[in-house]
C-alpha positions as CSV (number, residue, x, y, z in Angstrom):
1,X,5.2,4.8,8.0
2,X,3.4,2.5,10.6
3,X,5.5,-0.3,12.8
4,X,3.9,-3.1,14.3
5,X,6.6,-5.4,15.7
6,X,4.2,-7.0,18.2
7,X,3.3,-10.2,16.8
8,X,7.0,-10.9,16.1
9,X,7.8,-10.1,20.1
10,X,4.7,-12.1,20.9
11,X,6.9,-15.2,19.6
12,X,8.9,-14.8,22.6
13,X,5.7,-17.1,24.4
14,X,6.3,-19.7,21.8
15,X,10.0,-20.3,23.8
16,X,8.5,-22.3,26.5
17,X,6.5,-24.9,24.4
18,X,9.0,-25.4,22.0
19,X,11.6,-25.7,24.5
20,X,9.5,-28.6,26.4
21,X,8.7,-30.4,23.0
22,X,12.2,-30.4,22.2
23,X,13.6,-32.2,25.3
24,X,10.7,-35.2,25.5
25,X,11.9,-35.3,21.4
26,X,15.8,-35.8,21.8
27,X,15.2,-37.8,24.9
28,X,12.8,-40.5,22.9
29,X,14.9,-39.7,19.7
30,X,17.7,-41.4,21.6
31,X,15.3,-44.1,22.9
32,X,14.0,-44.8,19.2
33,X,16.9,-45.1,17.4
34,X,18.5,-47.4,19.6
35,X,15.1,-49.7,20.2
36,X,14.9,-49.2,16.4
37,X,18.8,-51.0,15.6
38,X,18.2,-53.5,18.5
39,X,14.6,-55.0,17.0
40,X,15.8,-54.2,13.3
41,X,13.0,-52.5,12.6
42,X,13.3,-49.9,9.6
43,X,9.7,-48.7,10.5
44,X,11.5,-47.6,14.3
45,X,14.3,-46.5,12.6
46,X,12.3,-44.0,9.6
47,X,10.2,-42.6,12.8
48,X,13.5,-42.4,14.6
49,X,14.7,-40.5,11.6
50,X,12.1,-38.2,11.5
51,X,12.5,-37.9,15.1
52,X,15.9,-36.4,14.2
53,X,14.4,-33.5,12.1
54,X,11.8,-32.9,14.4
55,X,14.9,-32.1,17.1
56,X,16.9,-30.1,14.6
57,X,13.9,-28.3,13.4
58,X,12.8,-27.3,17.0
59,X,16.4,-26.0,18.2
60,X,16.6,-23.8,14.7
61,X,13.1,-22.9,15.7
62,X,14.0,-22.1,19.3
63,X,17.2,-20.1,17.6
64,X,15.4,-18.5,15.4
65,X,12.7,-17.2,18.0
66,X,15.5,-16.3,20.8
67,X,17.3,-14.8,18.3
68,X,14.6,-12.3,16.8
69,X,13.6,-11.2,19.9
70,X,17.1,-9.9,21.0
71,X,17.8,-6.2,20.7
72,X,17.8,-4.3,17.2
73,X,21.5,-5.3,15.9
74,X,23.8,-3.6,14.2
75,X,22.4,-0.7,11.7
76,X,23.2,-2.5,8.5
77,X,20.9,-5.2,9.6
78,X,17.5,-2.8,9.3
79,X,15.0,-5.5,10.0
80,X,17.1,-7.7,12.4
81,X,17.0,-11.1,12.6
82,X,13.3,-12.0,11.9
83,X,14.0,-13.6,8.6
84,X,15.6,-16.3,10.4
85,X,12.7,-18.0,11.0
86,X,12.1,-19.1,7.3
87,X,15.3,-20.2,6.8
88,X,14.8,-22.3,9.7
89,X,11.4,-23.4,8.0
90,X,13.4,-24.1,4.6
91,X,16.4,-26.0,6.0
92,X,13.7,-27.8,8.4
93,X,12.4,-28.7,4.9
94,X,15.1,-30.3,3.5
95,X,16.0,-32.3,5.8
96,X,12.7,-34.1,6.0
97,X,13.4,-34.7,2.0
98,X,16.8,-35.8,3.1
99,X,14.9,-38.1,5.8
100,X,12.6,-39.2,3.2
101,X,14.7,-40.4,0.2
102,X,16.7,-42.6,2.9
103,X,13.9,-44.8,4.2
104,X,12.4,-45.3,0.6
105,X,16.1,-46.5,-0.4
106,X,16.1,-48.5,2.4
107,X,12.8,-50.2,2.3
108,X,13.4,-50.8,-1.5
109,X,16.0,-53.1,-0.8
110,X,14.5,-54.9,2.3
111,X,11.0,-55.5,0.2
112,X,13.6,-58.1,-1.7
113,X,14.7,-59.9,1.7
114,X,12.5,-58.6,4.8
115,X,14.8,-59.5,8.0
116,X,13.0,-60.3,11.2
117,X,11.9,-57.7,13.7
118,X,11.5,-58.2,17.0
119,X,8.1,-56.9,17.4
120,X,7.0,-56.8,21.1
121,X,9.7,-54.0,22.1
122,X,8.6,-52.7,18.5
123,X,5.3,-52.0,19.6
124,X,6.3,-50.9,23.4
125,X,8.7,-47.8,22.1
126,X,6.1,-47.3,19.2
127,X,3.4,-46.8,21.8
128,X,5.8,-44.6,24.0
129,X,6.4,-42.3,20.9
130,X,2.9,-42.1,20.1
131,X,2.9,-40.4,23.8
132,X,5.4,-38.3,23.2
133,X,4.1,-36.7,20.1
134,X,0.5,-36.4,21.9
135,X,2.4,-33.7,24.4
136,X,4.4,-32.1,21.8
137,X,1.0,-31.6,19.6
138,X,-0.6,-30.1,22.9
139,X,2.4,-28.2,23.4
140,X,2.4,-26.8,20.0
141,X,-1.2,-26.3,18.5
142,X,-1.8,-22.5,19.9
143,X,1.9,-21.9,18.4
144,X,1.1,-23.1,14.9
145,X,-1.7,-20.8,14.4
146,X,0.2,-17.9,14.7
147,X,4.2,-19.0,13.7
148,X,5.0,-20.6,10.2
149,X,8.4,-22.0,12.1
150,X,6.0,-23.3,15.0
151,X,3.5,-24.7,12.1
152,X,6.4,-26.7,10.5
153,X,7.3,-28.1,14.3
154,X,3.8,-28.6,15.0
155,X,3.7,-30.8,10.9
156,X,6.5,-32.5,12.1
157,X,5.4,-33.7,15.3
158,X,2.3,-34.4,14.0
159,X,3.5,-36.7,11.2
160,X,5.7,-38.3,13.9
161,X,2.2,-39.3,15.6
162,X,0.4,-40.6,12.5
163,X,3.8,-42.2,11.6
164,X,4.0,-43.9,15.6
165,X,0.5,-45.3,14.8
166,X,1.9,-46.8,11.6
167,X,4.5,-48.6,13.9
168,X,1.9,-49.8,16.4
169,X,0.1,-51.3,13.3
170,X,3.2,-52.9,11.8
171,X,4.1,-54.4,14.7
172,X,0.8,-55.7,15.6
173,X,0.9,-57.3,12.1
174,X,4.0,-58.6,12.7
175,X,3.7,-60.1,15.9
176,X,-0.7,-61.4,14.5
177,X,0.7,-62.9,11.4
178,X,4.3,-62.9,11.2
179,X,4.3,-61.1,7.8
180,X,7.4,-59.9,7.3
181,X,6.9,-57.5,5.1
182,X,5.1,-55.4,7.1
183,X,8.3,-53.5,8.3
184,X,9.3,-52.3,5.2
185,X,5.6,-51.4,4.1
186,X,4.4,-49.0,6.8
187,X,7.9,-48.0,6.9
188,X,8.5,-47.3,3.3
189,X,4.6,-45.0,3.8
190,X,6.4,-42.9,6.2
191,X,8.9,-41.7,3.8
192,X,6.2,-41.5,0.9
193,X,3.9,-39.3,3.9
194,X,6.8,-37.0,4.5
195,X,7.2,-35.6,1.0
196,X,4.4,-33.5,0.1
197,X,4.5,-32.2,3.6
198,X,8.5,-31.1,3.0
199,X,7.4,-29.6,0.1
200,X,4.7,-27.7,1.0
201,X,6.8,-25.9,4.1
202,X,9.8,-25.6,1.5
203,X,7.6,-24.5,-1.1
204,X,6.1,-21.8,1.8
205,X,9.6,-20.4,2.8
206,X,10.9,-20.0,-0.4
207,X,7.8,-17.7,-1.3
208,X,8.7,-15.5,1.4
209,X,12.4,-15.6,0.8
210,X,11.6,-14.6,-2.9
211,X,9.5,-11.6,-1.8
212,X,6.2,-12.9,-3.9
213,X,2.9,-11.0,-2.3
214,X,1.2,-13.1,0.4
215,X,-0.7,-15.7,-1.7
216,X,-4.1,-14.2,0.1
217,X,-3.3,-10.8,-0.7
218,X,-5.5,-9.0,-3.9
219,X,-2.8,-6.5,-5.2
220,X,-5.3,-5.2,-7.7
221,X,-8.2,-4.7,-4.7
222,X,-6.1,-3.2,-2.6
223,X,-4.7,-0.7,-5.6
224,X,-8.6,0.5,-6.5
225,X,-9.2,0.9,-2.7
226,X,-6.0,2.9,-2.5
227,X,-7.5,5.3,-5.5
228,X,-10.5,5.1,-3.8
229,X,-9.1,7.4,-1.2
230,X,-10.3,10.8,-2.1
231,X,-7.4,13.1,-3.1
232,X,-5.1,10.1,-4.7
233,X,-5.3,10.5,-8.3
234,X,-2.4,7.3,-8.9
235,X,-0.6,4.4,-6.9
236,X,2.7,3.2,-8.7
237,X,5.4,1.5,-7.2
238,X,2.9,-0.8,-5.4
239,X,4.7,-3.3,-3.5
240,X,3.8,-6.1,-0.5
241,X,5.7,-9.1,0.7
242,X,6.3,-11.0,4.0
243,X,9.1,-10.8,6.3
244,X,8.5,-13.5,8.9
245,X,5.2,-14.7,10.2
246,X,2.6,-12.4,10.9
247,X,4.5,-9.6,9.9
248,X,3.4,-8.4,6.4
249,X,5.8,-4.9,5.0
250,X,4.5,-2.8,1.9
251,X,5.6,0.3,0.4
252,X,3.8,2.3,-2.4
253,X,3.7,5.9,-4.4
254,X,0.6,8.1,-3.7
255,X,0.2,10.4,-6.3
256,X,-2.4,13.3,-4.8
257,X,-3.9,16.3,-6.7
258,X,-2.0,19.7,-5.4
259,X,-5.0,20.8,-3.3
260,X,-5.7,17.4,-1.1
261,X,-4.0,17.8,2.6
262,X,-1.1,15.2,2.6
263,X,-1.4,14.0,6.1
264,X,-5.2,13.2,5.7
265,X,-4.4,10.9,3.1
266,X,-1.4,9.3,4.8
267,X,-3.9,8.7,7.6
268,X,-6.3,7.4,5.8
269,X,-4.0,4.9,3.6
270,X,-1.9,3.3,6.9
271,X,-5.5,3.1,8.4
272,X,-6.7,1.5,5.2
273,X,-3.6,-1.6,5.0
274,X,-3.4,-1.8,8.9
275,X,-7.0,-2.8,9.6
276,X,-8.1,-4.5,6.2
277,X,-5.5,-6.0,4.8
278,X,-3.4,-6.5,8.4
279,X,-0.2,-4.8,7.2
280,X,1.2,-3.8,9.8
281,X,4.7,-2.4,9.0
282,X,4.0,0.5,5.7
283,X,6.7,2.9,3.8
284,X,4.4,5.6,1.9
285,X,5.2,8.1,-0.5
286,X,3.0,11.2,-0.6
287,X,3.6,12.8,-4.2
288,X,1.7,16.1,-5.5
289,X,-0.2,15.5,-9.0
290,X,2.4,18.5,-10.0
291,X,5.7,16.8,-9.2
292,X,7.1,14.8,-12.2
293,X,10.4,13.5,-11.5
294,X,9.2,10.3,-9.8
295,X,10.8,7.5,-12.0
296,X,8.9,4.0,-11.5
297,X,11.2,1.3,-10.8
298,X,10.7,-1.3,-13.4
299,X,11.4,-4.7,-11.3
């Protein structure tokens, strides 16, 4: 059995970032929301919104992170607390559906009577946030290559900035033309832009919370290179899923004929997932051809 726990500590240097991005997010969340009420402007308001999920999805993140790093817990929690991480991501999820379905419902009934906005303050906080998100994206991009709870922070900040830019162009509209409707439109595109991206992160987590093999990962491949290894006669019990980011577990049979040294072919196998197929973390079963009371579980 092989244990690579580094990746998961390495998210300890994510902390810093996320704790940054989240301040500069509350503090213009605040600014947002109440520039938003003040210049009636539901396109303030959706990014002010989305601001708020942005805040609660860093401080889960933050939680998450903190919390995985601490010491091994109590023994009936074997893995800890890294799982924590994509429930973060699936709660962080749901809200942004939650954030969503509220600014459609809104815009739906302001398309029928568009209320005036006040347009110049509009487009001053709008430009402000645009600012704001253009740190937290500098903050975050290193993070997101490497954390699926940093990637959904670093989605939501950026949809923050592309949704900032739809302000500044509603407002500009506004204050060009005096079209009304403007508001409701770029506001009502927010929500629309926020759905796929909630369900791709929820649709993410809840692979991972239902065990399914990495969607990269060739379970038949990496059975034949298993057999491949000389002395296994049989893999059964084959079995690969993902416990939080970067941290890939497995845990197979290897049937071997009698002769074949055991330890060789452990070797060879933990080499084999470790440095092709990057798992990291590997239970193994070494069984000789001769022993026959192995029952396959039938999930």
């Amino acid at each position: 059995m092989s244990h690579d726990h580094g990746s998961i500590r390495a998210g300890a240097r994510h902390v810093r970032p996320l704790t940054v991005t989240f301040a500069l997010v509350v503090t213009f969340l605040a600014v947002e929301a109440v520039a938003g009420l003040l210049t009636n402007s539901l396109a303030l308001l959706s990014d002010a919104g989305h601001m708020l999920t942005d805040a609660v999805g860093l401080g889960m993140s933050l939680a998450a992170i903190v919390t995985a790093n601490r010491p091994r817990p109590a023994s009936h929690r074997t893995f800890g607390f890294y799982r924590l991480e994509i429930v973060a991501a699936l709660v962080n999820a749901l809200l942004l559906f939650v954030v969503a379905g509220y600014v459609l419902f809104e815009a739906t009934k302001r398309f029928s009577d568009p209320p005036e906005v006040a347009s110049t303050p509009m487009l001053i906080v709008a430009i402000a946030g645009l600012a704001v998100n253009i740190v937290g994206l500098w903050l975050l991009r290193a993070g997101s290559r490497e954390s699926m709870n940093v990637e959904g922070a670093f989605m939501e900040v950026m949809a923050d900035f592309l949704g900032s830019i739809g302000v500044i162009v509603a407002a500009l509209v506004t204050m060009t033309t005096g079209w009304l409707y403007a508001d409701p439109l770029f506001g009502a595109a927010l929500g629309v832009f926020i759905l796929p991206r909630a369900a791709r992160l929820g649709l993410k987590a809840l692979r991972v919370l239902v065990q399914a093999a990495p969607p990269d990962m060739d379970l038949s491949a990496l059975e034949a290179e298993l057999v491949g290894i000389n002395g296994v006669v049989e893999v059964h019990d084959l079995h690969v899923w993902t416990l939080t980011s970067e941290m890939e577990v497995a845990s197979m049979h290897l049937m071997t004929n009698d002769q074949v040294d055991p330890h060789i072919v452990l070797d060879q196998a933990e080499t084999l997932l470790r440095e092709r197929y990057h798992i990291g973390h590997a239970t193994l079963q070494i069984e000789p051809e001769s022993h026959r009371h192995c029952v396959e579980v039938g999930w």
